[in-house]
N, C-alpha and C positions, 0 to 999 in steps of 0.2 A: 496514655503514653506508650509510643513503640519503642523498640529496641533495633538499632539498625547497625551493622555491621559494614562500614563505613572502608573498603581498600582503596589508599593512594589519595585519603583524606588530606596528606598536606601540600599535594599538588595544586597548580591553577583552578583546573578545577573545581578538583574536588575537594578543596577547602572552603571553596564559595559555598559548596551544596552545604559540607558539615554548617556551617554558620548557619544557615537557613533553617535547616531541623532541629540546631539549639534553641534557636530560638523562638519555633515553634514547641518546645520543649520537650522535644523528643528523646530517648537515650539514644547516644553516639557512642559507638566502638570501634576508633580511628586507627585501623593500623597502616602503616606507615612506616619503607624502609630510611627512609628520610636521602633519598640520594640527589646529586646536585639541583636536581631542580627544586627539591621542597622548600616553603617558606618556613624557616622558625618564627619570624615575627608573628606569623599567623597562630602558628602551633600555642605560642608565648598568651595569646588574646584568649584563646578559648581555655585555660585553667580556669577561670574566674565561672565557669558552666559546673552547676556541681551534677550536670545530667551526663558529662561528658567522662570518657575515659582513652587514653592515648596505648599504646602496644606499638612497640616499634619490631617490625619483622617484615619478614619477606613474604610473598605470596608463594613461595616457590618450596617454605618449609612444612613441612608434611604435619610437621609434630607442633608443629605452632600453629597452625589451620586449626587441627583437631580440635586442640585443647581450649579453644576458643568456643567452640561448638560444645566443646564439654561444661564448658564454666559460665556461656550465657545463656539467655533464650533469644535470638537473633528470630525477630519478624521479616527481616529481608538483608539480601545482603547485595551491594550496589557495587561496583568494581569499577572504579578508575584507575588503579595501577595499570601502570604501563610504562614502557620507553617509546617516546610519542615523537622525536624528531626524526624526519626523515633523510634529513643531511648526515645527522648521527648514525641512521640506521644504511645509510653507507658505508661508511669508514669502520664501522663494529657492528654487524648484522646478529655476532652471538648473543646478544645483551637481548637485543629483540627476539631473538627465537625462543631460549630458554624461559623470558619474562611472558613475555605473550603470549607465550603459545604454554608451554608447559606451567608457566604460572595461574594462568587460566585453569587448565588441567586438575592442577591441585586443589583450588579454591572450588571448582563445578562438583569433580569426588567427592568431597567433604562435605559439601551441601547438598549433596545427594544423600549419602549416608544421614546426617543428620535429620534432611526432609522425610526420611525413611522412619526414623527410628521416633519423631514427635507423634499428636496423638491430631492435634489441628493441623491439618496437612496444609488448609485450602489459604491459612493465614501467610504461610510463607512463600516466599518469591526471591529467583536470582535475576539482578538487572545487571547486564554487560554494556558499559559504554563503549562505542564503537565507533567506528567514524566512516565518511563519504568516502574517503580513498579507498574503501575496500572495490565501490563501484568503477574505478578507474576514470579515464579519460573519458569524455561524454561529449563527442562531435556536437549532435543534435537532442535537442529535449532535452527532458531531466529524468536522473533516474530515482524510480519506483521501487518500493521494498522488494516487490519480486524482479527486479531486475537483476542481467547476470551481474555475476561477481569478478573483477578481472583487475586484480594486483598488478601495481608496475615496479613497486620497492618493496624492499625488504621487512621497512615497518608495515603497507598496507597489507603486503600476503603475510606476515603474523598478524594481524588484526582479524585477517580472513580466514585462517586459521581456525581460530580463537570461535570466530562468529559459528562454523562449518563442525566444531567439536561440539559446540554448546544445541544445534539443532540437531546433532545425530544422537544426544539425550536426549532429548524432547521426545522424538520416534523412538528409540529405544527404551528408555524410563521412566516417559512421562514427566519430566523432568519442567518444572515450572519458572521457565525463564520467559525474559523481555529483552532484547535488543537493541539498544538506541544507536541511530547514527547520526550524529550532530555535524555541520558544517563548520570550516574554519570558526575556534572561538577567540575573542581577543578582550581586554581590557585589565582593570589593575592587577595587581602584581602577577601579570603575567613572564614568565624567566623569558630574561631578552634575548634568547639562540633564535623565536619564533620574528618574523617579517615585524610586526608593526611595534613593538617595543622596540627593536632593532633599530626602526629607521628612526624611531624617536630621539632615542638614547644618542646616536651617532649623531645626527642632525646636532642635538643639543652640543655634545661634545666637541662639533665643529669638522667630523671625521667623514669622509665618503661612504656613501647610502647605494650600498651594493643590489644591483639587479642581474638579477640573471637572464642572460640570454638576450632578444629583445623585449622582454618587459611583457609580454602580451597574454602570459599564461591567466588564465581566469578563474578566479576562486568566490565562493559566495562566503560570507560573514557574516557573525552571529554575535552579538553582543553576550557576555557571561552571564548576567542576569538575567537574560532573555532562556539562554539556556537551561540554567537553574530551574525557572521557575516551568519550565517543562519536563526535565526529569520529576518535581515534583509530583506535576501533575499524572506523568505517567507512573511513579510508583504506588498513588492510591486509585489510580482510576484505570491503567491499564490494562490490558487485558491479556492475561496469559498467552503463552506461545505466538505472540506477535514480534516484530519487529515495526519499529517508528523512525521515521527520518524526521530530523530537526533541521530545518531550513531558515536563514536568514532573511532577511528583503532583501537585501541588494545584491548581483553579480557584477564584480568591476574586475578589469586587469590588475595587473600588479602596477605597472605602473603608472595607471591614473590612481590607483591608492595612495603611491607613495606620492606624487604630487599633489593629490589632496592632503595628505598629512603640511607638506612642505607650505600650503597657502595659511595653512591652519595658524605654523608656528612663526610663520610672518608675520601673522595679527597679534597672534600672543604673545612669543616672546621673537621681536624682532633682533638683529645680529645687528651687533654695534656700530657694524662696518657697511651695514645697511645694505648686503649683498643677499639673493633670495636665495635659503637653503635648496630651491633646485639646483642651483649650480653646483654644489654638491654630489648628485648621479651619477653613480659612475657604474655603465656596463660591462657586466664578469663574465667571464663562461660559463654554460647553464650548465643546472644541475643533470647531472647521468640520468636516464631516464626520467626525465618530466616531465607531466602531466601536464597536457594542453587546458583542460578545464574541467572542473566540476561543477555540477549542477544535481539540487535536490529538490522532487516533488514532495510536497510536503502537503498537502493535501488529507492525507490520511489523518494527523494527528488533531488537523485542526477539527476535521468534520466527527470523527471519535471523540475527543478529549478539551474540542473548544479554545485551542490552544493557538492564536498567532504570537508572534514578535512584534513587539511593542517599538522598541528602541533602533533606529533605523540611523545606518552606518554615518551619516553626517552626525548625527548627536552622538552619537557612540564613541568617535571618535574624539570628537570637544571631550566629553565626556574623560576618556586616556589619556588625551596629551596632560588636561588637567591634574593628572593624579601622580603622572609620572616628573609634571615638573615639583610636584607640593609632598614628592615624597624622595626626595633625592637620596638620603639616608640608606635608605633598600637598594634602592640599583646602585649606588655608589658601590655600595658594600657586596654585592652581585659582582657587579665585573670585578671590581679588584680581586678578591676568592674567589671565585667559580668562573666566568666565564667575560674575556674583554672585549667581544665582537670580534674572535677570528673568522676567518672562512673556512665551514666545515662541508663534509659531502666533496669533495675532491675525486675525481677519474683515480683509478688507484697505477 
């Protein structure tokens, strides 16, 4: 049994991941500021783990970092925390700076020090979850770990940040990190600010299925479980000082996703009035600096680490809508407190 020091465990994410190492029977130590997006239902499931333990705090606190470091023996410590919308990191770019950037900050210090002061150097590791947008827009091809880095929002260049701090440890203190960058993730309970809960939830509710712009921006997608089970893999099998792109199968635009979803919930739950939720679409002004398309070579992990995507975005998708209709409970409760599908990311 390891001990893994679990940040922004009750996120989309990385609550999937905590689940998985419970259940592998790992010890978990979840901390978690619990901010709008966290799931408590999730948090609520994993008491029943007597491997598990919860710490609610920030990544940004100096003295609650520490004292973590002082009171466990963390084999590695995995960071999801973040402010992860881009439309949010808009309209309030400080939340992103000081979390991601300085939040990171805190959490690398600390595990440096601590990596410093144990005696098994070679057992520990810090994993930074990362994402494709730090590569920017990508005309042509796909981009490759060593490709350049070229932020167009406010979340990607704190992300980039975050990734540019954590390798000038590495040259500087030898500092034993991994890098992941995962492509769009989607599936249950993911907080509906993100494209395909959105268009679900809307659709369902009978409301206009906002696109930005004309529709055509390109994003590739990853099923959560797909991705899980690759941060697994790369946290017993990766290999220090590397960075790993996590790629999807499929690259589609936005708006043949959202008209895929739209045929989806025709079959499944058809509208009373027997009109196809496309008719619903309705084109917004795009987002301030948006990204034409991403694309990840992902090559690397599978020829290191054996690792492709299973779940390929037509099942993926059956897969969500199904979860989101058979758990209304959560989103209901979602939009009504936290968030009702406004439009955020506004030209200020």
């Amino acid at each position: 049994m390891k001990c893994f020091l679990i940040c922004g465990g009750a996120g989309f994410i990385g609550a999937h991941f905590v689940r998985s190492l419970l259940n592998d029977n790992h010890k978990v130590i979840n901390l978690d500021l619990l901010t709008y997006a966290a799931s408590l239902q999730i948090l609520h499931e994993f008491k029943k783990y007597k491997n598990y333990r919860f710490i609610k705090g920030d990544i940004r606190d100096k003295k609650k970092i520490k004292n973590i470091f002082k009171n466990f023996k963390i084999d590695a410590v995995i960071n999801f925390a973040a402010q992860t919308h881009v439309d949010r990191s808009i309209d309030n770019p400080d939340e992103f700076i000081t979390t991601n950037i300085l939040g990171v900050f805190n959490l690398v210090n600390n595990s440096l020090n601590y990596w410093n002061s144990i005696k098994k150097k070679k057992q520990f590791k810090f994993i930074q979850v990362s994402t494709d947008e730090v590569y920017g827009s990508v005309s042509k091809g796909s981009s490759k770990e060593f490709s350049c880095l070229s932020p167009n929002s406010p979340y990607s260049a704190s992300k980039t940040s975050a990734d540019h701090l954590i390798l000038s440890y590495f040259k500087t203190f030898n500092f034993p990190y991994i890098i992941l960058r995962p492509s769009n993730n989607y599936g249950p309970y993911q907080f509906p600010e993100k494209l395909i809960p959105l268009i679900i939830l809307n659709a369902i509710e009978g409301k206009q299925l906002p696109i930005y712009g004309n529709g055509k921006n390109v994003r590739n997608w990853l099923y959560i479980e797909d991705n899980v089970n690759a941060i697994k893999k790369i946290l017993f099998k990766g290999k220090i000082g590397n960075v790993y792109n996590i790629g999807g199968k499929e690259e589609i635009t936005n708006i043949k996703l959202v008209k895929n979803i739209c045929k989806k919930l025709d079959r499944i739950k058809p509208k009373k009035n027997k009109r196809k939720y496309e008719t619903l679409i309705t084109y917004v002004d795009d987002r301030p600096g948006h990204d034409q398309r991403y694309s990840l070579n992902s090559s690397k992990i599978k020829k290191e680490i054996n690792w492709v995507p299973k779940t390929n975005l037509d099942r993926g998708l059956e897969l969500t809508i199904k979860w989101y209709l058979e758990n209304d409970n959560w989103w209901k409760t979602t939009r009504k407190f936290k968030y009702k599908g406004e439009r955020l990311g506004k030209k200020r």
